[in-house]
Structure formats: structure tokens, C-alpha cells
DODREN-363758 format. One record per residue (C-alpha): residue in three letters; x, y, z. Coordinates in Angstrom, 2 decimals. Layout:
<doza ala; <X; Y; Z>>,
...
% end
This chain:
<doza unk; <0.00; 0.00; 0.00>>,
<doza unk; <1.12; 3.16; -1.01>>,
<doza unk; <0.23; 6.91; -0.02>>,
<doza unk; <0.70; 9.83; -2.25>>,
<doza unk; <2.33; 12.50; -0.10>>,
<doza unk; <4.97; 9.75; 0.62>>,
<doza unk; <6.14; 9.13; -2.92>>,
<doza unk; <6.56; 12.95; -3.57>>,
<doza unk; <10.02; 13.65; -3.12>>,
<doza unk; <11.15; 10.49; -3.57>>,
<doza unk; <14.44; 9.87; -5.58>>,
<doza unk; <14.66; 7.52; -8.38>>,
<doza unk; <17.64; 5.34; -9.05>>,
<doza unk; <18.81; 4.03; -12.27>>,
<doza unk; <20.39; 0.39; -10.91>>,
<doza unk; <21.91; -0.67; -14.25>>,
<doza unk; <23.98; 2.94; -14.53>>,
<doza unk; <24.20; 3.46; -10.38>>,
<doza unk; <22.09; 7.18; -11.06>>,
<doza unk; <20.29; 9.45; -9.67>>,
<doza unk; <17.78; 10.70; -12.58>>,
<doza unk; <16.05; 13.20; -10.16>>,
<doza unk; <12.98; 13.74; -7.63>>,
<doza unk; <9.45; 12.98; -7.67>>,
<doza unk; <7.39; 16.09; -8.19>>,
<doza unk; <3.86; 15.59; -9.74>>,
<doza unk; <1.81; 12.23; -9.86>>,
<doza unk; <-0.80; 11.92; -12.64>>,
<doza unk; <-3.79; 9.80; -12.55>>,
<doza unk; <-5.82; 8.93; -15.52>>,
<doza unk; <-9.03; 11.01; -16.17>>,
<doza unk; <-10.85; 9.09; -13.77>>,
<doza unk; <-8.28; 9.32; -11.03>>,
<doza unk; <-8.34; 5.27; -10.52>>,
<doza unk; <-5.15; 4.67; -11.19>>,
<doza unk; <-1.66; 5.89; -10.85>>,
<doza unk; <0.10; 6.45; -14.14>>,
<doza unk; <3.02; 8.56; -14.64>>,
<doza unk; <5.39; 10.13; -12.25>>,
<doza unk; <7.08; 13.58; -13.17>>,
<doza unk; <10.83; 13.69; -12.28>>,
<doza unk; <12.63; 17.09; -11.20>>,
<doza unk; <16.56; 16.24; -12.65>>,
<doza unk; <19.13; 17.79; -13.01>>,
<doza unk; <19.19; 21.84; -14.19>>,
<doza unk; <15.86; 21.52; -13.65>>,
<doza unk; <15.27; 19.22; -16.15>>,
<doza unk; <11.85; 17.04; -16.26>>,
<doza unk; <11.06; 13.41; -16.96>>,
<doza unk; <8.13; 11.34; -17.05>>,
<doza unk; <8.04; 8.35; -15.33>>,
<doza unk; <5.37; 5.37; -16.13>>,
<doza unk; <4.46; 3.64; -13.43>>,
<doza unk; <4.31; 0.34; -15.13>>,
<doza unk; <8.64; 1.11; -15.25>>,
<doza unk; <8.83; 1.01; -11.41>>,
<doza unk; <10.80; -1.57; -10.54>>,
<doza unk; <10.71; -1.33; -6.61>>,
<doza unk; <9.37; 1.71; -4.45>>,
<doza unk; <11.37; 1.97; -1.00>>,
<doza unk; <11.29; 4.05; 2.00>>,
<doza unk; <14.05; 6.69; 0.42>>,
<doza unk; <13.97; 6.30; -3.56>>,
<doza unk; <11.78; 4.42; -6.30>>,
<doza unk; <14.40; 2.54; -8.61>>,
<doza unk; <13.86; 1.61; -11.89>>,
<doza unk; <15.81; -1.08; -14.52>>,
<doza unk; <17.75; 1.54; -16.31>>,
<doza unk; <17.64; 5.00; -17.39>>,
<doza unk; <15.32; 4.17; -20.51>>,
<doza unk; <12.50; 4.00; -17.89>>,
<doza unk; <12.22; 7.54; -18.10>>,
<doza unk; <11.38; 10.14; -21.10>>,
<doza unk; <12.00; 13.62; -21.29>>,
<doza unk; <8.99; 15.62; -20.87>>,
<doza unk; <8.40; 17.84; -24.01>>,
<doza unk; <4.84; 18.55; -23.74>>,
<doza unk; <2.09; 18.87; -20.74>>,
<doza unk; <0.45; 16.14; -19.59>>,
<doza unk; <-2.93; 15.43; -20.60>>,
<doza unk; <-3.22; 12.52; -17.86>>,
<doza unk; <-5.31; 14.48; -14.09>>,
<doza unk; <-3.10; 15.44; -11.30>>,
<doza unk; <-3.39; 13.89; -7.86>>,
<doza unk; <-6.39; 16.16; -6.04>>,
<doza unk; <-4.45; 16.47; -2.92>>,
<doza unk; <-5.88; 20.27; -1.02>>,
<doza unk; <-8.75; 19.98; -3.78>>,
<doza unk; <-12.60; 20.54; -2.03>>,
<doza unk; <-14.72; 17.66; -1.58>>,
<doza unk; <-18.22; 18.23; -2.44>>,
<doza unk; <-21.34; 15.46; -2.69>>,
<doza unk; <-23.55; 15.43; -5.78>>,
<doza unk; <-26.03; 17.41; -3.95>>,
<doza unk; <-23.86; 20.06; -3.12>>,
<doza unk; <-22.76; 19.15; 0.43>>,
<doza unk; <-19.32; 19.87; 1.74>>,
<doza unk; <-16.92; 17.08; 2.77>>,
<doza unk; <-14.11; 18.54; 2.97>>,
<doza unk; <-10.60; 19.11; 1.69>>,
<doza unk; <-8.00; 15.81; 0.53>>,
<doza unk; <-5.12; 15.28; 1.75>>,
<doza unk; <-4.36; 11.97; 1.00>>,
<doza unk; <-4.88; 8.94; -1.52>>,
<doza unk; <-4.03; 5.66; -0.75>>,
<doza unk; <-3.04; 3.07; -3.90>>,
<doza unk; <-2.99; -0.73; -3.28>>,
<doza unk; <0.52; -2.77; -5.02>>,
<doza unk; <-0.98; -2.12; -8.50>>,
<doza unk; <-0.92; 1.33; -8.06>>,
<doza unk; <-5.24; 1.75; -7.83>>,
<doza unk; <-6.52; 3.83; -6.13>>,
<doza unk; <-8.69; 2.58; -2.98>>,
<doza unk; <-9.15; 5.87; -1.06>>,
<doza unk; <-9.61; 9.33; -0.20>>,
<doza unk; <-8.68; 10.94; 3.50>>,
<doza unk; <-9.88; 14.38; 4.13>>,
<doza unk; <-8.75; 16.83; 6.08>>,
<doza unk; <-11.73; 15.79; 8.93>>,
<doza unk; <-10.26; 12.28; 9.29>>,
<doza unk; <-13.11; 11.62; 7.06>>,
<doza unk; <-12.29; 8.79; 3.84>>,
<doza unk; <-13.95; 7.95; 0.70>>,
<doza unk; <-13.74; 5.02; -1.25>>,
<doza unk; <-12.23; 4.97; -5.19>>,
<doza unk; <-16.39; 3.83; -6.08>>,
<doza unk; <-18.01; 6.77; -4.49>>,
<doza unk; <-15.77; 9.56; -6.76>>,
<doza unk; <-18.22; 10.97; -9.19>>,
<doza unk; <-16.16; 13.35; -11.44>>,
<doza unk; <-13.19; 15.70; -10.63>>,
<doza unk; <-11.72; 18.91; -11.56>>,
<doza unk; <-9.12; 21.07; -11.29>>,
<doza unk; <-9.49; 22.50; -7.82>>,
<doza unk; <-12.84; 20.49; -6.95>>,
<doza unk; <-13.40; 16.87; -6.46>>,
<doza unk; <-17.31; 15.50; -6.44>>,
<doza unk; <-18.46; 12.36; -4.24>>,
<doza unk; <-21.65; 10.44; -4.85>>,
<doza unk; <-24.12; 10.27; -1.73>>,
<doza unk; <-24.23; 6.98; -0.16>>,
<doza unk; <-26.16; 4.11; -1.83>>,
<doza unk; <-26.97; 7.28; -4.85>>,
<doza unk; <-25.11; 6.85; -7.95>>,
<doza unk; <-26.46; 8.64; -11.29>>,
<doza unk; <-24.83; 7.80; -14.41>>,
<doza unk; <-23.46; 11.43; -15.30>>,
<doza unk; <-23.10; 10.53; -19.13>>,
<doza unk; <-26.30; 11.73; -19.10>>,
<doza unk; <-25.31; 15.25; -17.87>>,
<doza unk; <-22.95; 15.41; -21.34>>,
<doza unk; <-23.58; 19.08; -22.81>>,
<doza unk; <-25.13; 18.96; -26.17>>,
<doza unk; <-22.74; 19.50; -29.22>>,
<doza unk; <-23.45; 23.18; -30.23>>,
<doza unk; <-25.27; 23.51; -33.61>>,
<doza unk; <-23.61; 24.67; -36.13>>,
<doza unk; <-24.52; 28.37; -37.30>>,
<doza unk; <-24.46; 29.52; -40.52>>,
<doza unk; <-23.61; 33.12; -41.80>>,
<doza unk; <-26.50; 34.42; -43.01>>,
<doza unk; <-25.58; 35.50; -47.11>>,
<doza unk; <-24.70; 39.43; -47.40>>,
<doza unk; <-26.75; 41.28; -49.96>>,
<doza unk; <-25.39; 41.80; -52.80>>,
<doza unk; <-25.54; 45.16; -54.06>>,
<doza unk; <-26.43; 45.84; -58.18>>,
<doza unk; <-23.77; 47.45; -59.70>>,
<doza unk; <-23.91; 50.37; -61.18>>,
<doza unk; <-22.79; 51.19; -64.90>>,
<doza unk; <-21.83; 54.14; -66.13>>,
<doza unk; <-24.70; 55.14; -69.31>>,
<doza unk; <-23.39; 55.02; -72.24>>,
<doza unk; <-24.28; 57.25; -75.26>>,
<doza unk; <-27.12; 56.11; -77.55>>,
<doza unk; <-25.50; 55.19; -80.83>>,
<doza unk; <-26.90; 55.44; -84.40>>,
<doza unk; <-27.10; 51.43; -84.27>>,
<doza unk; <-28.62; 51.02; -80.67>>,
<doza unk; <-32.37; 49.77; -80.28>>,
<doza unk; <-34.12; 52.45; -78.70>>,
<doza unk; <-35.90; 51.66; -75.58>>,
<doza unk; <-39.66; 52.87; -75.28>>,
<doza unk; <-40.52; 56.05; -73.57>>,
<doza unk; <-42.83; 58.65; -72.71>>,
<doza unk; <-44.56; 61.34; -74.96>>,
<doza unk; <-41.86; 63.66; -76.18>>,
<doza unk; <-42.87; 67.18; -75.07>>,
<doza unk; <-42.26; 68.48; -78.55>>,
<doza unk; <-44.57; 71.19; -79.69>>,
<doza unk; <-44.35; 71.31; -83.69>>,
<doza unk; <-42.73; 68.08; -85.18>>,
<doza unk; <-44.06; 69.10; -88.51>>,
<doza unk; <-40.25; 69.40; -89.31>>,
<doza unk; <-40.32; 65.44; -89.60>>,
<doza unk; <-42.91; 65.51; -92.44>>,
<doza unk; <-41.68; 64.41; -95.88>>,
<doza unk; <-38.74; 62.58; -94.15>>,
<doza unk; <-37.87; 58.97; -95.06>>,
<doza unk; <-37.63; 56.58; -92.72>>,
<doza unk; <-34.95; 54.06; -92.32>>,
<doza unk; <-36.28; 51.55; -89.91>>,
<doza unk; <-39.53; 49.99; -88.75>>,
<doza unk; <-41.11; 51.80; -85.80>>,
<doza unk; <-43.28; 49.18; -83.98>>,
<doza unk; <-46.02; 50.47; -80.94>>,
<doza unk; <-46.07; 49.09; -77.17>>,
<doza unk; <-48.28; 46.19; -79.02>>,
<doza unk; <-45.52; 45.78; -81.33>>,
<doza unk; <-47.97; 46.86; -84.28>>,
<doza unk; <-46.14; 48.86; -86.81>>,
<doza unk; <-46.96; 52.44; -86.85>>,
<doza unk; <-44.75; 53.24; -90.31>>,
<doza unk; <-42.21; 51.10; -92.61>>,
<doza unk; <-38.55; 51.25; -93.27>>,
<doza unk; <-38.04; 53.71; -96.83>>,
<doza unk; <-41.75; 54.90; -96.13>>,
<doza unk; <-42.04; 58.72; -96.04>>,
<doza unk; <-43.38; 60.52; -93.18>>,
<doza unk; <-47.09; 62.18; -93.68>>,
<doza unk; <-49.39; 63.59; -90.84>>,
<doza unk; <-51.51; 60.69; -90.29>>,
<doza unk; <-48.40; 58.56; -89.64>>,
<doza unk; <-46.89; 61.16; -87.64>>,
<doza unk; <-49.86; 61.77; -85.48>>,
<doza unk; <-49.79; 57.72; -84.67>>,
<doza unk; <-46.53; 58.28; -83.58>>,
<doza unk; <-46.60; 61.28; -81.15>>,
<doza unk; <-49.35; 58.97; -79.48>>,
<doza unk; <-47.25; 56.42; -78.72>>,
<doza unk; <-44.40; 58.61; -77.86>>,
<doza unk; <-42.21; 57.34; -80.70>>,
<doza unk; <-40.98; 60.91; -81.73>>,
<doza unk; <-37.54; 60.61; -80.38>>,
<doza unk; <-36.76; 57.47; -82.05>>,
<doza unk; <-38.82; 58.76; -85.42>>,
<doza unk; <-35.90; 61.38; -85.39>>,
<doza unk; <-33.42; 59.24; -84.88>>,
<doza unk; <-34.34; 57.09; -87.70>>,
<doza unk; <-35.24; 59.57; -90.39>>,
<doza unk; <-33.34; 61.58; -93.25>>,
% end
């Protein structure tokens, strides 16, 4: 049986090279804090090494020793694995206070079996419900609820609603002699008699697309007067020599 607070400082020995390969500093659990995983070394410089636990070889009253100095690896990265809850607050599912931990005790196979707090108070490993980073959470006695079920719901996706898209704007361009004139209003011309005799060069065609005068056809007053009506002036002068 093993307690926590006495493996931290503990030196570990490499027997094959007779080393010292540093000092026990952090003990990490697995998510579920039921059993004893890796053990962070302090070496030398300040240099730090994990540890597996499964590389122990024998744990002593002064120093853990391991095989050889390939039982440790430097640590590059943080470790994803929980650390051991020691001062974290005990709290039951319901919200009751139990105290603060000070100790866990792990059987030969490095498992954990129990929690002392700080009241003289222990918990067994099958009462833990979840645990944090500063807060550890207890199931009442003879209460267990299966907190899968408290899982948060994945968070829909949202999508950007589309921007309008604003109509561009082009610059108008000058009418040419070859454009198709686009229908429009009465001209406000007083006297168009000036148009009379003309010839015109294309077919001008009403809002019913009915042909108010012929291509090469010369312009008289009754065709003129259909015209103005339909406000076909404009393009009348356009089209006429």
C-alpha cells in the first residue's frame, strides 16, 4: 500500500547505470483518477522526466528505482493525464461539503482505494463521481447517477446568413446610331411638322408591337400623329433623313 504524499520527493535510481535521474514532483492519474500512471521527475538543471508507473521496478522508504535509465522520457509537452487532487474541495452530488484531501491511498498495483480528508473523514475509489481542477465530487451513499447523461449537447452549427449583394452600377453610355431604342414617354415636342416628308430608315413598332410606319416609307401627318401617341418621336428622329 502506497500513499501519495509519501512518494513525492522520492528519488529515483537508475540500478543498471548506479544514477540518480532526479525527484518525484507531480503524480498523474488517468481522467478518472483510478489509477496511478506517470510520475514527473525534477533532474538535473531543472530538467523534467516522465516516469510510467508500469517502469517502477521497486518503491522503498528513500527512492523508487527503476531497470535503467530508458524508464524515463524527457517531458516535451504537458500532460494530458489528471493530477493527484491532494488540497482539492470535496463536495457530494447534492452540493454538500466534505471537505478538503489530503491523501490517496493506492494498493501494489498502483489503484486507487481511497480518499482521506482533512476531517479524518475517507472515501472510497467507487463513491468519486467526477473531478476537476481544484474540486473533487463524491456520490451520496447508496446514490449513484450515471453522469453521461449530464454530457452538454454538441453546439449547432450556425451559418452566416448570405450578405446582400448590391447591383452594380454602370456608367450610361451614349445612344449610338445602331442602338435599339428603348420605349418612352410622350416627347414634349410642340411642332414636329419638321419630320414631315422625311424617309424613314427603320420599322417603328407600338407598345403592341404593331407597326406604326415602314422602313423607306415617307413621313405624312396621319403617320406622324400615330406616332406622337405612342411617344415614338424621339426614335422617329433618330431614324429619319
Amino acid at each position: 500500500m502506497y500513499y501519495c504524499n509519501e512518494l513525492n520527493g522520492l528519488a529515483v535510481l537508475s540500478l543498471y547505470e548506479g544514477e540518480l535521474l532526479g525527484k518525484v514532483d507531480k503524480l498523474y492519474f488517468d481522467k478518472k483518477l483510478k489509477r496511478l500512471m506517470e510520475v514527473e521527475l525534477i533532474g538535473e538543471n531543472d530538467t523534467r522526466f516522465l516516469l510510467p508507473t508500469k517502469n517502477i521496478y521497486h518503491i522503498g522508504k528513500n527512492a523508487i528505482t527503476v531497470k535503467n535509465n530508458q524508464a524515463v522520457s524527457l517531458k516535451v509537452e504537458e500532460n494530458p493525464l489528471s493530477v493527484a487532487p491532494i488540497n482539492s474541495k470535496a463536495y457530494s452530488i447534492k452540493g454538500t461539503y466534505l471537505g478538503v484531501v489530503k491523501e490517496l491511498t493506492l494498493n501494489d498495483k498502483f489503484l486507487t482505494e481511497k480518499f482521506s480528508l482533512d476531517n479524518n473523514s475517507t472515501l472510497d475509489i467507487n463513491q468519486l463521481a467526477s473531478s476537476g481542477k481544484n474540486t473533487i465530487i463524491f456520490y451520496d451513499e447508496l446514490q449513484h447517477i450515471n453522469l453521461s447523461k449530464f454530457t452538454p449537447k454538441a453546439t449547432p452549427k450556425t451559418f452566416k446568413s448570405k450578405q446582400t449583394q448590391t447591383a452594380q452600377i454602370l456608367p450610361v453610355q451614349p445612344l449610338s446610331t445602331d442602338a435599339v431604342p428603348v420605349e418612352e414617354k410622350p416627347a414634349n415636342i410642340q411642332n414636329a411638322d419638321f419630320l414631315l416628308g422625311r424617309v424613314c430608315t427603320k420599322d417603328i413598332f407600338n407598345f403592341n408591337n404593331e407597326i406604326l410606319i415602314k422602313a423607306h416609307c415617307l413621313v405624312n401627318k396621319k403617320n406622324l400623329k400615330e406616332i406622337n401617341r405612342f411617344g415614338k418621336l424621339r426614335e422617329l428622329m433618330l431614324y429619319t433623313k
